[in-house]
N, C-alpha and C positions, 0 to 999 in steps of 0.2 A: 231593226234591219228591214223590218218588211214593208216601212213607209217608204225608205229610199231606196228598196226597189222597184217600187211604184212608180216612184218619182225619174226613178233612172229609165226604165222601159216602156211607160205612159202607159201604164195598164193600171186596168181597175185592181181593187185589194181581191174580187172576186174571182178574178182571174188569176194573180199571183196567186192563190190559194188552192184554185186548181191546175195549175199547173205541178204545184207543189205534192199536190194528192198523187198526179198522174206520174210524180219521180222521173220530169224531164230535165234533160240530161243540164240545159243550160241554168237551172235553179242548184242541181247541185255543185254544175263551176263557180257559183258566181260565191257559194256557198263555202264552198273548201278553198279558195285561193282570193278571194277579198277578205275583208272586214271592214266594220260600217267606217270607220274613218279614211279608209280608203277609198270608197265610193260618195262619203261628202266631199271630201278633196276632189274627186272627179267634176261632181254636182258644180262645186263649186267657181271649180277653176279650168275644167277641160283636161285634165290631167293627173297621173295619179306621180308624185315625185319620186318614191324609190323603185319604179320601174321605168323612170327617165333616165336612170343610171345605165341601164342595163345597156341603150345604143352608147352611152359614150364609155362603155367599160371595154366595149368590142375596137374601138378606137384605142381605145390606153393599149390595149393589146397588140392593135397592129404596129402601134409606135414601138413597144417594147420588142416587139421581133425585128423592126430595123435596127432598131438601136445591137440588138443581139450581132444580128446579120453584118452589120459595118463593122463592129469589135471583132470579129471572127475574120470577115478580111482584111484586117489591120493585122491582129496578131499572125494569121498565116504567112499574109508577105514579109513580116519578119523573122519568121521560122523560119520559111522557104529561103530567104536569104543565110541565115544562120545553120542551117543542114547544108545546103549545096555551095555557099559561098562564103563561108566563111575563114577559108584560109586557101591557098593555092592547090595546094594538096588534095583537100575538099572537092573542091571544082572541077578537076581532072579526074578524080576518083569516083563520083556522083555526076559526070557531068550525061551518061548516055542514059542515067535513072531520072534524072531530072526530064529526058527527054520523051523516054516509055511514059510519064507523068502525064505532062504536058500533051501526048495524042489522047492518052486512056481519057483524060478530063475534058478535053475539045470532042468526045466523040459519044463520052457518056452527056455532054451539053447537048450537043445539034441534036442526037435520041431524043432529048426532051425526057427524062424518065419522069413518066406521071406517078410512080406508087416511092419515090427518093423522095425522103423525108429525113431531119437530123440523125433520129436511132439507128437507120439503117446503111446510111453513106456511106459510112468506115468501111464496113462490109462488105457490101456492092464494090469499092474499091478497090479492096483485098484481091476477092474475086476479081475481077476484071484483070488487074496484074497477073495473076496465075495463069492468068486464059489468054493473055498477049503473046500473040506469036511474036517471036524476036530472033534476031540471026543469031551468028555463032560470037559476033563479040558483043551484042545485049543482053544473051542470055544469062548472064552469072548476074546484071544487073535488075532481075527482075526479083529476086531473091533480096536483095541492098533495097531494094525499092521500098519491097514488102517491110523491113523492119524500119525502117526510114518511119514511113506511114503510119506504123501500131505506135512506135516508141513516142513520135513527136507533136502528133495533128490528132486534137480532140475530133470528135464524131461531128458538130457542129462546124470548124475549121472547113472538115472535109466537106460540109454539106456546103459550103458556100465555093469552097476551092471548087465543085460541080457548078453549081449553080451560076457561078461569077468569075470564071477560068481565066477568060479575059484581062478582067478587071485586078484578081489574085497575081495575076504576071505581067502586069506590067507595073513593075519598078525598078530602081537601077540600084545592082545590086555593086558589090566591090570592082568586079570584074565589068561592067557596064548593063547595057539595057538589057533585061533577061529574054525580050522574045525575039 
């Protein structure tokens, strides 16, 4: 090991040796998180391979949260459909909850909430419903709302119904375009 650190740093073995005495700090990284074949791999090629993973594993990830994120508002706008429009009755009876929805979610967007993250959404949501002022004929709708939301829309759903309210409403539901 201690040739190819020579080899890697251009220092004498004299030098590798004391620095080694003097238990600085960059002998014992190179020390506790390489090993020699990862530093001939360096030597060799410019690069150590199973830490080239690591930028494209941050990429798999970001792919994998869209892909999450698109599913989430796919299956929402067919909840959403399927809770407020899914029969006549439906739609008259859900239609001023759908509406409390629809300000709560354009208002917690334009906010921008920087600390809304999936685990939290549902929640903030809840909240936000409870705490909507509504006249005398929204107000029993605010309560319909509320189990609307626990019973039918994962926490993820919600995070994108926030995130992409927009985009979660606009589709044509039985009754025609929902915005």
């Amino acid at each position: 090991m201690e040739d190819l650190l020579v080899k890697l740093f251009g220092w004498s073995r004299t030098t590798y040796f004391s620095w080694k005495k003097e238990k600085r700090p960059i002998i014992d990284l190179v020390h506790r998180y390489l090993d020699e074949e990862s530093i001939q791999e360096f030597l060799d090629t410019g690069k150590i391979s199973k830490f080239e993973f690591i930028g494209s594993s941050k990429d798999r990830l970001d792919e994998l949260n869209d892909l999450m994120i698109d599913n989430a508002i796919y299956t929402a706008k067919a909840k959403l459909v399927s809770v407020f429009e899914s029969s006549l009755v439906d739609f008259l009876n859900t239609y001023y909850s759908k509406e409390i929805l629809q300000q709560i979610l354009k208002d917690m967007s334009d906010e921008n909430e920087l600390d809304l993250v999936p685990m939290n959404a549902k929640t903030k949501l809840v909240e936000r419903i409870k705490g909507f002022e509504a006249g005398f004929v929204k107000k029993p709708k605010k309560e319909l709302l509320s189990k609307i939301i626990n019973r039918n829309f994962s926490k993820i759903e919600i995070y994108a119904m926030v995130k992409y309210s927009e985009e979660v409403f606009d589709y044509v539901g039985y009754f025609g375009k929902s915005k």
